[in-house]
gemmi code that builds the backbone of each chain (N, CA, C; Angstrom):
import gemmi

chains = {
    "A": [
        ("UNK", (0.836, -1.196, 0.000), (0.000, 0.000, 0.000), (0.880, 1.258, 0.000)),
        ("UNK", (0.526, 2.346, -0.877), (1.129, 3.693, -0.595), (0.356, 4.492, -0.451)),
        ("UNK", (0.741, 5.309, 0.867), (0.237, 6.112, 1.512), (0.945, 7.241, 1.583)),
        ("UNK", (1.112, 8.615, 0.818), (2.025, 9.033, 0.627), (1.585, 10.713, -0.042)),
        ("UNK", (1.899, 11.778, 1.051), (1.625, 13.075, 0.892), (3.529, 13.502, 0.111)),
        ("UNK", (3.863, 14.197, -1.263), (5.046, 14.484, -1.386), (5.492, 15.716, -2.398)),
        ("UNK", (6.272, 15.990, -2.115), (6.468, 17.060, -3.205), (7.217, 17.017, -4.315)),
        ("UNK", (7.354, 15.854, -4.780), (7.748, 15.475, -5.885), (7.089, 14.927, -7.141)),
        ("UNK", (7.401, 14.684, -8.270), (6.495, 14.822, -9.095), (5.500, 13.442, -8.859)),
        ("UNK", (4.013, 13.198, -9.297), (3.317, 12.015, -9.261), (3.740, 10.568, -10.028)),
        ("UNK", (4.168, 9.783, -9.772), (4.258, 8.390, -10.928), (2.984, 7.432, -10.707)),
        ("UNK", (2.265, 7.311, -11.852), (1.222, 6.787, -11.872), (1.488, 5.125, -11.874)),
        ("UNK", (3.045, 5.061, -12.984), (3.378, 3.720, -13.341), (3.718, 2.955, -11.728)),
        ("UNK", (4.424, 3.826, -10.797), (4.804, 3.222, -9.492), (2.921, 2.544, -8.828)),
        ("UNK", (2.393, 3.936, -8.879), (0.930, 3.659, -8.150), (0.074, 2.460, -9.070)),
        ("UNK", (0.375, 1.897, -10.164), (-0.484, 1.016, -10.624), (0.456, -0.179, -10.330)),
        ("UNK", (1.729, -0.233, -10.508), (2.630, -1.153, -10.132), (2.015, -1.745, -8.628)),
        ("UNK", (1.988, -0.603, -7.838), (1.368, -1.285, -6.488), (0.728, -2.065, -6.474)),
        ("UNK", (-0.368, -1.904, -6.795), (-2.207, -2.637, -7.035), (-1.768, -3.849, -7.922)),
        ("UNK", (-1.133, -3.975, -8.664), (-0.908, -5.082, -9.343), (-0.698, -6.489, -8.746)),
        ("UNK", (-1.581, -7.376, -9.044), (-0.620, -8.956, -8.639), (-1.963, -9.774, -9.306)),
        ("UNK", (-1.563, -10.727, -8.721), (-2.050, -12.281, -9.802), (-3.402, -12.256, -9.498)),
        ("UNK", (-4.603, -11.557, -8.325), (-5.444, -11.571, -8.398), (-6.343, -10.659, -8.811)),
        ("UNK", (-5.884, -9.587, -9.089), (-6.621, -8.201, -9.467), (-6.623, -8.481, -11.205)),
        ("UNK", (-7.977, -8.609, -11.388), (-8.201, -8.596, -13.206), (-8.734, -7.230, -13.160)),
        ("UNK", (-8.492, -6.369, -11.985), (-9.692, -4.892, -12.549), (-8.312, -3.590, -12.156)),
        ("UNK", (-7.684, -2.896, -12.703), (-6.989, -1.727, -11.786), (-7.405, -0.517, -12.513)),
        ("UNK", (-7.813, -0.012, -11.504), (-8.805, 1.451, -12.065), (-7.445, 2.824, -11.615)),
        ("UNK", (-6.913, 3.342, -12.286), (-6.024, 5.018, -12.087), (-6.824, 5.673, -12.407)),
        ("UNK", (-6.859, 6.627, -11.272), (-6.974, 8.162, -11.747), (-5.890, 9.072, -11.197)),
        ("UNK", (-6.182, 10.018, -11.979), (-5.108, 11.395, -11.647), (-5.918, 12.751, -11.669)),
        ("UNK", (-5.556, 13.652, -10.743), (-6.150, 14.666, -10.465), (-5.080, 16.177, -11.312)),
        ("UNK", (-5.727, 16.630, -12.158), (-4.948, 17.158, -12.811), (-5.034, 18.839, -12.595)),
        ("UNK", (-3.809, 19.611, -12.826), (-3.724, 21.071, -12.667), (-4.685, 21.596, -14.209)),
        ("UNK", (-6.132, 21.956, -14.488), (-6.566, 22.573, -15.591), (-6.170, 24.288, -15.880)),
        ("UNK", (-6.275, 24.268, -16.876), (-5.905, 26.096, -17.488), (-7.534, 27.019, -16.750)),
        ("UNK", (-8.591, 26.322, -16.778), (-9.693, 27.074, -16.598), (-10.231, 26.900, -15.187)),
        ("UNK", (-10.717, 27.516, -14.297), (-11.629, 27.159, -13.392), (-12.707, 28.463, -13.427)),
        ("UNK", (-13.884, 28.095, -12.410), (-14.757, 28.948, -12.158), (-14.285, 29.648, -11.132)),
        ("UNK", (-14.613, 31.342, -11.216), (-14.410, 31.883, -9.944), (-15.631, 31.920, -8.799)),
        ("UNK", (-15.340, 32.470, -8.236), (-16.628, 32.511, -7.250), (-17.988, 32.888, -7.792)),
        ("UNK", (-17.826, 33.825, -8.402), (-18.951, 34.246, -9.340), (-19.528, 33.491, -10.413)),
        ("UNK", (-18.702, 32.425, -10.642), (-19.359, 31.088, -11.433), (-18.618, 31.507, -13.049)),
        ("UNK", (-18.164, 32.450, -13.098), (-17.799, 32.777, -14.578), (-16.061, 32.368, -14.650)),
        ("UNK", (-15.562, 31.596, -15.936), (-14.490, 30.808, -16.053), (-13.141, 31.691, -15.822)),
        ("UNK", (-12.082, 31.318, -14.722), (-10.765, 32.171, -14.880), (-9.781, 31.632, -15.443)),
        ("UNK", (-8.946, 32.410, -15.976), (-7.122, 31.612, -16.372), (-6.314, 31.170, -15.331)),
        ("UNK", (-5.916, 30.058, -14.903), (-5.158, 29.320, -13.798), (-3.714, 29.791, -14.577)),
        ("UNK", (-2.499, 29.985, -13.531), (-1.524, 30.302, -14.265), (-0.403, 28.776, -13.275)),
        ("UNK", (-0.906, 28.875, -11.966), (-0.284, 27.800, -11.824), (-0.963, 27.685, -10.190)),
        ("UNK", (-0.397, 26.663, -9.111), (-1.144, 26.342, -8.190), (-0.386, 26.056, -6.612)),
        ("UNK", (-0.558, 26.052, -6.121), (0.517, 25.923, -5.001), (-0.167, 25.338, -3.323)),
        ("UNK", (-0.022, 24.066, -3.623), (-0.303, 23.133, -2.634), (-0.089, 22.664, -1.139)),
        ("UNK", (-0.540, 22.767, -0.526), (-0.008, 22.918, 1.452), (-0.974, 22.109, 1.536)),
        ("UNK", (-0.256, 20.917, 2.627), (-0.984, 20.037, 3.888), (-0.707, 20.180, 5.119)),
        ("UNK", (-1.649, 19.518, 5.727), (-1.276, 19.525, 7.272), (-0.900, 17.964, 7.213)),
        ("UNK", (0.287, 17.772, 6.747), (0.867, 16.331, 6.117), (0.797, 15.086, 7.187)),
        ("UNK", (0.850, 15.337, 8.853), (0.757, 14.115, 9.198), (-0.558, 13.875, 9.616)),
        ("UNK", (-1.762, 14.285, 9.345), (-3.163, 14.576, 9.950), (-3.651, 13.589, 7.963)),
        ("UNK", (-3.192, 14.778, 6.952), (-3.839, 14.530, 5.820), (-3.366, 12.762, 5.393)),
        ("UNK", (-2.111, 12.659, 5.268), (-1.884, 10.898, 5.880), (-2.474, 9.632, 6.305)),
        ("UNK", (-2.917, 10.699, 7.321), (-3.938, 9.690, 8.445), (-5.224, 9.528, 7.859)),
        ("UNK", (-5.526, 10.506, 7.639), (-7.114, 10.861, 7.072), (-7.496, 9.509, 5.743)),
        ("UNK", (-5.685, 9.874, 5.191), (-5.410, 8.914, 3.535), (-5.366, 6.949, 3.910)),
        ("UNK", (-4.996, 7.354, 5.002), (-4.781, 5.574, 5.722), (-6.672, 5.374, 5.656)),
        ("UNK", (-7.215, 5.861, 6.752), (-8.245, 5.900, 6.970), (-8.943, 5.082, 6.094)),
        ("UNK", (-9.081, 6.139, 4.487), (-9.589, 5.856, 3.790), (-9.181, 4.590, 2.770)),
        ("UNK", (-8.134, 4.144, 3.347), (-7.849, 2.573, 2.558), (-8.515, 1.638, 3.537)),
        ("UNK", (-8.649, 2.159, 4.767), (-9.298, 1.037, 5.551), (-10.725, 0.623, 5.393)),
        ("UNK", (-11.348, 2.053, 4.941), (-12.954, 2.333, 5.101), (-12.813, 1.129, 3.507)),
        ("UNK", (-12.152, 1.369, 2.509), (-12.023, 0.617, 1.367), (-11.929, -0.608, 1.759)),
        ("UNK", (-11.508, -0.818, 2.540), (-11.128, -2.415, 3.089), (-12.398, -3.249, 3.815)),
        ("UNK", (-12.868, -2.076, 4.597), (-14.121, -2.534, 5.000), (-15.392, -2.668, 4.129)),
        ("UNK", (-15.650, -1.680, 3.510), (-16.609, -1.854, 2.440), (-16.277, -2.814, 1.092)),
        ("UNK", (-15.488, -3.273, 0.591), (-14.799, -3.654, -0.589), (-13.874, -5.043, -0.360)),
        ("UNK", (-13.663, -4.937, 0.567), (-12.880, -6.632, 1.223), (-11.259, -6.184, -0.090)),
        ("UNK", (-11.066, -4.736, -0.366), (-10.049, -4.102, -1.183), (-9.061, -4.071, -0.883)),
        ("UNK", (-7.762, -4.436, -0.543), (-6.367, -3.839, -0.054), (-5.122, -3.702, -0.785)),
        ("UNK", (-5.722, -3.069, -2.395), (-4.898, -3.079, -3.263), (-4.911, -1.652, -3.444)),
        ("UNK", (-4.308, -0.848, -2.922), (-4.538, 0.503, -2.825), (-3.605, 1.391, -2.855)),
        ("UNK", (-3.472, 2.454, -3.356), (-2.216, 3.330, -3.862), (-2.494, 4.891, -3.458)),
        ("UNK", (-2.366, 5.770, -2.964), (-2.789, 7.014, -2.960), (-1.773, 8.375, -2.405)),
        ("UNK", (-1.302, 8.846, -3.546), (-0.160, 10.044, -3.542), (-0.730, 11.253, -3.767)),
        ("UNK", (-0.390, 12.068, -2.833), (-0.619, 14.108, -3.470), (0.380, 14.526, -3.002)),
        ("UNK", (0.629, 15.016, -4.191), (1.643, 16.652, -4.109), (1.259, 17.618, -3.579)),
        ("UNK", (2.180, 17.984, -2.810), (2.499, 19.879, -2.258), (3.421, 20.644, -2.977)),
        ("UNK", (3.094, 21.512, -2.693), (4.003, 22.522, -3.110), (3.566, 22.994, -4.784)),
        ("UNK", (4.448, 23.588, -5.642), (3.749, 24.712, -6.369), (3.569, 23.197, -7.637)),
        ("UNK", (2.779, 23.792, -8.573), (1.858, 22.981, -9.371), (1.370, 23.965, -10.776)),
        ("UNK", (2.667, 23.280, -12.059), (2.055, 23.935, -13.386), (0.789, 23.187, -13.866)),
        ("UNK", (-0.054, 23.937, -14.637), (-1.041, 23.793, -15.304), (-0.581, 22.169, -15.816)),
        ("UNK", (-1.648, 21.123, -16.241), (-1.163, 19.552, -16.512), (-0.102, 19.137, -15.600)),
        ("UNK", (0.161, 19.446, -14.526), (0.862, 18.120, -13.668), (-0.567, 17.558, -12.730)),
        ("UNK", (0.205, 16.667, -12.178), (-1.074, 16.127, -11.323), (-0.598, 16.134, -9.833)),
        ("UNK", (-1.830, 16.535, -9.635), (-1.772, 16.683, -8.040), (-1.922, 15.639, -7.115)),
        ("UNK", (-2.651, 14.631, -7.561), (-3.133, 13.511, -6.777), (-3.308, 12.576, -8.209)),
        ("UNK", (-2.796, 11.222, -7.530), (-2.751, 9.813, -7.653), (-3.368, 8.858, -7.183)),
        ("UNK", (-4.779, 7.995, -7.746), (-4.590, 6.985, -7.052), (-5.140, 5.381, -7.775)),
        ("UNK", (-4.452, 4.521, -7.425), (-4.655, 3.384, -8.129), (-5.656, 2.559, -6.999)),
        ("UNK", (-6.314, 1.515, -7.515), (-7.231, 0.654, -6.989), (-7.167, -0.941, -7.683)),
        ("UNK", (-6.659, -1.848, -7.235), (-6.875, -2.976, -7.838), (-7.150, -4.374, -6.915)),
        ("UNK", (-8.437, -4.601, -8.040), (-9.703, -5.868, -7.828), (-9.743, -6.596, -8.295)),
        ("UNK", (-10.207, -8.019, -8.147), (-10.627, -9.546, -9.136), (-11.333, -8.554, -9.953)),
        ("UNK", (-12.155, -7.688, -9.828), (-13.456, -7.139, -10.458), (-13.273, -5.887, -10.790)),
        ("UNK", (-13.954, -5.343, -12.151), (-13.308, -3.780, -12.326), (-14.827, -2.647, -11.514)),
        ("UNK", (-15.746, -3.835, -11.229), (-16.861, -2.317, -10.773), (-16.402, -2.592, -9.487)),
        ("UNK", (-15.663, -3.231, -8.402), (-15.537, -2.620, -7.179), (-14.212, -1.651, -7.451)),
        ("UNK", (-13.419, -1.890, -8.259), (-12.496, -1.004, -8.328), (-12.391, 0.262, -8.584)),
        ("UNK", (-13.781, 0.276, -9.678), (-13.815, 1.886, -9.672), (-15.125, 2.319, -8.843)),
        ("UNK", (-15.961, 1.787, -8.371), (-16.508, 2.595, -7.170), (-15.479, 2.919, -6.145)),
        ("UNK", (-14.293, 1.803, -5.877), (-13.923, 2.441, -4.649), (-12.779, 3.344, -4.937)),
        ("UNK", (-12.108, 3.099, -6.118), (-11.560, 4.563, -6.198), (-11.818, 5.796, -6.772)),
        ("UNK", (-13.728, 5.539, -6.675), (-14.442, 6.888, -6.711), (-14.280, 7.264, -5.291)),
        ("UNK", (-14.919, 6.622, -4.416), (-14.942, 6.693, -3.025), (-13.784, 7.316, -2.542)),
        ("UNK", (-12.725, 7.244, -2.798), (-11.138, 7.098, -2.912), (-10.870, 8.821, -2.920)),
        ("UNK", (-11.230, 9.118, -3.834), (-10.990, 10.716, -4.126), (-12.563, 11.604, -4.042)),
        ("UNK", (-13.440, 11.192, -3.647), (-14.357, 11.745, -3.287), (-14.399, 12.182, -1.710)),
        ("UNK", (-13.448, 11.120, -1.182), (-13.619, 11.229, 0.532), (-12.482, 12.264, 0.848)),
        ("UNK", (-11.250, 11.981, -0.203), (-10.039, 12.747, 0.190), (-10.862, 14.043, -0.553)),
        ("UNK", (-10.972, 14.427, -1.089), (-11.504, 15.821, -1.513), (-11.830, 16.458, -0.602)),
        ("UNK", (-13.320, 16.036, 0.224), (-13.849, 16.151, 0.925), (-13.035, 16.534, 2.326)),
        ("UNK", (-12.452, 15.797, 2.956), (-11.928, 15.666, 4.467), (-10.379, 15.773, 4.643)),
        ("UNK", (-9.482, 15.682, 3.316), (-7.802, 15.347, 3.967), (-7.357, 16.630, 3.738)),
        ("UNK", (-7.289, 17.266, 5.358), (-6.664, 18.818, 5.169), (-5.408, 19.247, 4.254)),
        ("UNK", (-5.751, 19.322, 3.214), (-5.286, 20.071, 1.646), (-5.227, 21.217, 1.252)),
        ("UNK", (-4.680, 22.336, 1.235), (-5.200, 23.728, 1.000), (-4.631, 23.819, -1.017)),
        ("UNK", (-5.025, 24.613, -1.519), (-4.571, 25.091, -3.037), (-4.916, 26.140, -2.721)),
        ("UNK", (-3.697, 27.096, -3.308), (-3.822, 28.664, -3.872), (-3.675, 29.042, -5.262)),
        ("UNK", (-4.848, 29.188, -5.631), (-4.725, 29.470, -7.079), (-4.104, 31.182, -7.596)),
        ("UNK", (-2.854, 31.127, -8.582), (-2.893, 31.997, -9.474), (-3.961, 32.415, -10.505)),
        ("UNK", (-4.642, 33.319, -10.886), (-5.446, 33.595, -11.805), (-5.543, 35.369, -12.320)),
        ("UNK", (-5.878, 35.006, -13.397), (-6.256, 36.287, -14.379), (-7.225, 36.081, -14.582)),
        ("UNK", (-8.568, 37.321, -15.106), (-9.602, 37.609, -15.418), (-9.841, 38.991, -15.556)),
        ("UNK", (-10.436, 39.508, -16.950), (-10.745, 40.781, -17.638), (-9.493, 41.436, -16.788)),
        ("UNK", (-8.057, 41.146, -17.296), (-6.946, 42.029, -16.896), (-7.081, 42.050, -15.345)),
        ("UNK", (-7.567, 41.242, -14.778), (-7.132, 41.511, -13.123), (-6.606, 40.089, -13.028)),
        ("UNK", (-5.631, 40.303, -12.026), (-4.802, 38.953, -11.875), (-5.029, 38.872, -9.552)),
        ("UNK", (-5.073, 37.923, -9.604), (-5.298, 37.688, -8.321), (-4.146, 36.293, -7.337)),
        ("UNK", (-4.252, 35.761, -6.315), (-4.294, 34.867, -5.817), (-5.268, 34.219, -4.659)),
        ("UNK", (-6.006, 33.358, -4.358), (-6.780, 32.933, -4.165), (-6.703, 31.586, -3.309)),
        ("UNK", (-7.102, 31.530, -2.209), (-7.701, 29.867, -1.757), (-8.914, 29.269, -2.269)),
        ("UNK", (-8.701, 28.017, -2.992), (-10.033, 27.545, -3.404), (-10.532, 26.477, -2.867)),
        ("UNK", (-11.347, 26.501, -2.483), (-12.781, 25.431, -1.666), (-13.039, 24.390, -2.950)),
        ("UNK", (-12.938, 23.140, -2.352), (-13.623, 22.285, -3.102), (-14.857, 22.566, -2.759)),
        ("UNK", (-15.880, 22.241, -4.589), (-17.022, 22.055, -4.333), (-17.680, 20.680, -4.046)),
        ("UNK", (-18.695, 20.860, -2.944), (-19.670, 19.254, -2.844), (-19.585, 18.345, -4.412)),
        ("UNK", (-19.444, 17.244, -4.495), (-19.373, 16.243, -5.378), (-20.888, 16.725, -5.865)),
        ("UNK", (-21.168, 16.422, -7.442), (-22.521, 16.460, -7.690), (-23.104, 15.325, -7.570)),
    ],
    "B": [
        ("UNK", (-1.789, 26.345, 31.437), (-1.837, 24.915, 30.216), (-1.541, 25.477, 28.991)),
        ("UNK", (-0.064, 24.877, 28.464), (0.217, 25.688, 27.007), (-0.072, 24.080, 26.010)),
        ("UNK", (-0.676, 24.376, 24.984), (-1.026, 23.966, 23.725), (-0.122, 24.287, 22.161)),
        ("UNK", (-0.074, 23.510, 21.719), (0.680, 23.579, 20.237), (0.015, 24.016, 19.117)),
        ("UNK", (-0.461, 24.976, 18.689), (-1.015, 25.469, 17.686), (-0.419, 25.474, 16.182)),
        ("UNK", (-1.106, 24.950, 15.340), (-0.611, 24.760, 13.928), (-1.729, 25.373, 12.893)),
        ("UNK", (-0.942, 25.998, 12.482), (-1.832, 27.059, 11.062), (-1.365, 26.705, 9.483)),
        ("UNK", (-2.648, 27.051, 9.159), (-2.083, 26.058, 7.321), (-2.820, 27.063, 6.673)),
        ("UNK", (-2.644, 27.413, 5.867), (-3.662, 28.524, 4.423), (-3.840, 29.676, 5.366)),
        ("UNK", (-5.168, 29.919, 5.168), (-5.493, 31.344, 5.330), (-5.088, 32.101, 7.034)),
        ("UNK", (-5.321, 30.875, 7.292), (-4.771, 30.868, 9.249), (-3.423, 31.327, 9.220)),
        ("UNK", (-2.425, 30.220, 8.179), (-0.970, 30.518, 8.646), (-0.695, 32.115, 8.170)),
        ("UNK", (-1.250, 32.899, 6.913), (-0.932, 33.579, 6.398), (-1.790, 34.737, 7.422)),
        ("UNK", (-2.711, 35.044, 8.156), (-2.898, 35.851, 9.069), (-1.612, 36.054, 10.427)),
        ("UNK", (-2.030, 34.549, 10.579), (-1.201, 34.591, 11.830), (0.347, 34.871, 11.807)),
        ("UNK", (0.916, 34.615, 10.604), (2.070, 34.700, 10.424), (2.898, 33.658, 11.017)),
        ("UNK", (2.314, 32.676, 11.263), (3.352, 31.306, 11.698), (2.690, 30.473, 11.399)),
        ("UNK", (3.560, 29.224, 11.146), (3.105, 28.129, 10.967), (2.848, 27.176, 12.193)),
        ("UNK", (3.362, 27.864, 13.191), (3.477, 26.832, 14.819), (3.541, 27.673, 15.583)),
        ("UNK", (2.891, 27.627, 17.102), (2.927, 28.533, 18.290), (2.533, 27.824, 19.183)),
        ("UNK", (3.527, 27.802, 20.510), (3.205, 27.414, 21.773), (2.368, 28.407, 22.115)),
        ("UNK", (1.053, 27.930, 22.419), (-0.038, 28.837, 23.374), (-0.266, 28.950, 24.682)),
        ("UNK", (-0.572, 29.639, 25.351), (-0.453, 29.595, 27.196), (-2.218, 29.746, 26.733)),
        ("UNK", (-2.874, 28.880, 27.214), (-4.553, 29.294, 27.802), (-4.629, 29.775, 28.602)),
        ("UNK", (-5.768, 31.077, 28.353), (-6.081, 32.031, 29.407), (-6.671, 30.983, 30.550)),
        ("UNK", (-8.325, 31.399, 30.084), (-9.255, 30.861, 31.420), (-9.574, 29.632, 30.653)),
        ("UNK", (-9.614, 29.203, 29.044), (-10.328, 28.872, 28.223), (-9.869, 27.479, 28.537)),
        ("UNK", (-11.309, 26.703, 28.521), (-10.717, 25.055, 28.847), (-11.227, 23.991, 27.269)),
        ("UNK", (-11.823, 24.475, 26.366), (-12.036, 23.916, 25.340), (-11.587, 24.887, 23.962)),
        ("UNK", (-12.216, 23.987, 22.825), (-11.591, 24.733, 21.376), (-12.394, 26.170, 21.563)),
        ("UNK", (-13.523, 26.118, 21.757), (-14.217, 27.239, 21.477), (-13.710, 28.738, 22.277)),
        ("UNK", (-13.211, 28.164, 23.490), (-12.713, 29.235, 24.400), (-10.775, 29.695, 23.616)),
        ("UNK", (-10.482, 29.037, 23.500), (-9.619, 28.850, 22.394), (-9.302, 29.800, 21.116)),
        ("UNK", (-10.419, 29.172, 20.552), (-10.490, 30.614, 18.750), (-10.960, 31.703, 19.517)),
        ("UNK", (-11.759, 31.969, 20.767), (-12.117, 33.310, 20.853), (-11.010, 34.314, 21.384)),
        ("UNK", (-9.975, 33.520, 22.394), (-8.454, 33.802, 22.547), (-7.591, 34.512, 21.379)),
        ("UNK", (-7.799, 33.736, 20.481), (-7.184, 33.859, 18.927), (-7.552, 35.088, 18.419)),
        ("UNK", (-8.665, 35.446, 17.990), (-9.780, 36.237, 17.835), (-9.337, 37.743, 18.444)),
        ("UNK", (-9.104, 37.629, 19.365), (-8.866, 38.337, 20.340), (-8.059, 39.594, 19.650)),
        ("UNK", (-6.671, 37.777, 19.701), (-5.029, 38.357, 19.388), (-5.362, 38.996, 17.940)),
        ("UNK", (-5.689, 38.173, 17.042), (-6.044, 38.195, 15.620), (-7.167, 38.938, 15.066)),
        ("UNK", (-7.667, 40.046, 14.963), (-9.417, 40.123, 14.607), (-9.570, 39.482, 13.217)),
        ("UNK", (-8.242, 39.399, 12.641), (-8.500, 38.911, 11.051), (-8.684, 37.908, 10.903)),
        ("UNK", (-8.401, 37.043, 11.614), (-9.224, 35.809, 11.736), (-10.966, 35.727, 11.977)),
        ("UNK", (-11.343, 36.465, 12.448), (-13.159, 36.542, 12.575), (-13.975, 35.590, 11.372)),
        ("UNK", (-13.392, 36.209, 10.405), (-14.141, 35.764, 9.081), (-13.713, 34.017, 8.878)),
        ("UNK", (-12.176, 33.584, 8.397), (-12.120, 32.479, 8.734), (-12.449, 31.390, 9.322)),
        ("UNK", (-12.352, 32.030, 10.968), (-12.217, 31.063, 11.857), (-14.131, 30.492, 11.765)),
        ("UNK", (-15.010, 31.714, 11.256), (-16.450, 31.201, 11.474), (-16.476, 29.622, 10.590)),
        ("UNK", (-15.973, 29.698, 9.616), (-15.919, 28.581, 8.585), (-15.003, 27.499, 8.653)),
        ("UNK", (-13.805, 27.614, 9.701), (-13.257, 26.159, 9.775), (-13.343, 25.069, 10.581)),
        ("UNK", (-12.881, 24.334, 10.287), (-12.934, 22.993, 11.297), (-12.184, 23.039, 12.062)),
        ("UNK", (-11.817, 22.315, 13.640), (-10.181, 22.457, 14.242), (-10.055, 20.811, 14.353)),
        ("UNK", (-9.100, 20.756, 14.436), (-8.474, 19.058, 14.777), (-7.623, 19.247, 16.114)),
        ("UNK", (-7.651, 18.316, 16.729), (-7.374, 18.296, 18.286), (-6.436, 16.549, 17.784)),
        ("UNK", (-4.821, 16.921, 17.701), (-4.083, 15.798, 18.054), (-4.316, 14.808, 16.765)),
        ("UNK", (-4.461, 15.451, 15.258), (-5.162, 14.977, 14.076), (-6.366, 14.452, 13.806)),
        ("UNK", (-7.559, 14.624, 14.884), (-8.528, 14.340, 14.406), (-9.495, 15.066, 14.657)),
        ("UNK", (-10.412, 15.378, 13.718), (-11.333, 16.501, 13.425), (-12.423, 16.422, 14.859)),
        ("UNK", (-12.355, 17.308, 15.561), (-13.308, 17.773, 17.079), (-14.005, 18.420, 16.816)),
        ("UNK", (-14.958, 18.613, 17.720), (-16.099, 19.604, 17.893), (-15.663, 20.513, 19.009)),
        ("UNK", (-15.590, 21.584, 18.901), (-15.529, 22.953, 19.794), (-15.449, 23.552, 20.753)),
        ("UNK", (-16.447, 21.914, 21.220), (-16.717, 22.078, 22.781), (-15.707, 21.259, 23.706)),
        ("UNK", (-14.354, 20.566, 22.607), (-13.660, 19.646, 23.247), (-12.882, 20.257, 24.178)),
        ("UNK", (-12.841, 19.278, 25.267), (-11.801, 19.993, 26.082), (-10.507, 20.067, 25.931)),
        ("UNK", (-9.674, 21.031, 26.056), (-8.302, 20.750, 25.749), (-7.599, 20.263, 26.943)),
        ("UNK", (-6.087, 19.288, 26.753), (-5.583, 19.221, 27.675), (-4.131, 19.383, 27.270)),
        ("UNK", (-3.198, 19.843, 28.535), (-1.871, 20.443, 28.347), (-1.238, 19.403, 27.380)),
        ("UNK", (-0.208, 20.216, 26.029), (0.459, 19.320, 25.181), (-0.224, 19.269, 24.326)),
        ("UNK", (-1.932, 19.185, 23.986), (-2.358, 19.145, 22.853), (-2.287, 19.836, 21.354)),
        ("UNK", (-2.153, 19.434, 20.679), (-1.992, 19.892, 18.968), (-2.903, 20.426, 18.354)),
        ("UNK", (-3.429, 21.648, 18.341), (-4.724, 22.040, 17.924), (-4.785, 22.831, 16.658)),
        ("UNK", (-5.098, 22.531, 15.106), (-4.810, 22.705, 14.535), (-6.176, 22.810, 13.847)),
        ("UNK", (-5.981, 24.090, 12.847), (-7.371, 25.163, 12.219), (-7.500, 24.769, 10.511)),
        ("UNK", (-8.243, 24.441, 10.445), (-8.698, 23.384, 9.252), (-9.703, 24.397, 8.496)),
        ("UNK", (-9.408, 25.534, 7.432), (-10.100, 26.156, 6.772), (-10.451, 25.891, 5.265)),
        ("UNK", (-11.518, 25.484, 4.979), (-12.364, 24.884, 4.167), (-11.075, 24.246, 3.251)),
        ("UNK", (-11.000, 22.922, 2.782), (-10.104, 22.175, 1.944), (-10.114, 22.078, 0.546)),
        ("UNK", (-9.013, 21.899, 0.172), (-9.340, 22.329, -1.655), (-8.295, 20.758, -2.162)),
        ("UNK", (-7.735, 20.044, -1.444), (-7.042, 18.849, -2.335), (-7.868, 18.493, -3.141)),
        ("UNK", (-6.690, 17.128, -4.107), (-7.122, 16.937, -4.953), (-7.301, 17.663, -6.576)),
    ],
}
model = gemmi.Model(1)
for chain_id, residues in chains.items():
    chain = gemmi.Chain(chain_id)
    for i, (resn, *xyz) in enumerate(residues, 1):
        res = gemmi.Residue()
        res.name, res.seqid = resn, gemmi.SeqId(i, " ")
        for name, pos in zip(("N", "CA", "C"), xyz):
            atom = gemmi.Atom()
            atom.name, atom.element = name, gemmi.Element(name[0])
            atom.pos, atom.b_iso = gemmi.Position(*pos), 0.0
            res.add_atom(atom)
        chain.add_residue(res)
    model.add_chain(chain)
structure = gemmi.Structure()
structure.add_model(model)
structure.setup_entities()
């Protein structure tokens, strides 16, 4: 299992390498990626210029263990991989990593929906976004929004 | 009773630290706590209405009591991921 807050770049090939072995026919990756566009508060689209990432690293960890266990409990899962970066963040790198691998590919990707829906939600993470809009340039903390 | 205070985002950047040994006044829980803060800080007002605190890494309610040595750390709305 990797459990792993870092500031170095993401390897997806390491995080699927994990999950891998002779019983998993299902391994679901995702990656959480730096986009050029977001919404501002006002709901209308800004230019991201780049991003800059802070944890409360041995709390957000814990929070990340947690959530391989809750996987474990719901999913009988313990093929589990889950990395985020700190620190500053160009547009297309990825911020978060995480692999999931199952005999089966629908528990794999419910639970590594579950996976990054819970860390979104709860693993103290902060982002400060750079942005431009109609010639004003700002910096910003951004709130995840509720999952739809 | 001094406490370990840890600030991350909008907290650390008010407060200007990332860590502070705290002496508690009279205050025996979180809530008596941020209003301490508050106090020191008014710029915190707005923040502090909206975050969470964690007591020793795990997310508390307000009314927890603190005890000497504890890690109390200000959890303002999260953006990972």
């Amino acid at each position: 299992m990797i459990i792993r807050i870092t500031d170095q770049p993401i390897d997806v090939q390491e995080l699927i390498a994990e999950v891998s072995n002779e019983s998993n026919g299902g391994i679901v990756a995702f990656l959480g990626v730096v986009r050029r566009w977001n919404d501002s508060p006002n709901g209308s689209p800004r230019e991201v210029y780049w991003l800059e990432y802070e944890a409360y690293r041995e709390a957000a960890e814990e929070i990340m263990r947690e959530i391989a266990q809750q996987i474990e409990e719901k999913w009988a899962i313990t093929s589990i991989a889950i990395a985020h970066r700190i620190g500053h963040l160009e547009i297309g790198e990825a911020a978060v990593g995480i692999a999931v691998g199952a005999p089966h590919r629908v528990e794999a990707f419910d639970a590594c929906e579950y996976a990054i829906d819970t860390l979104k939600a709860t693993a103290p993470i902060w982002k400060k976004e750079a942005w431009e809009r109609d010639h004003q340039t700002g910096q910003s903390w951004v709130e995840n929004k509720a999952p739809l | 009773m001094k406490v370990k205070l840890r600030f991350f985002a909008s907290w650390r950047e008010i407060v200007g630290e990332e860590e502070i040994e705290w002496s508690l006044g009279d205050s025996q829980n979180v809530e008596g706590l941020v209003t301490e803060l508050i106090a020191k800080y008014p710029r915190l007002i707005g923040t502090a209405l909206n975050s969470l605190v964690m007591v020793n890494r795990r997310y508390t309610d307000r009314q927890a009591t603190l005890r000497s040595g504890d890690e109390v750390a200000f959890i303002p709305p999260v953006g990972g991921g």
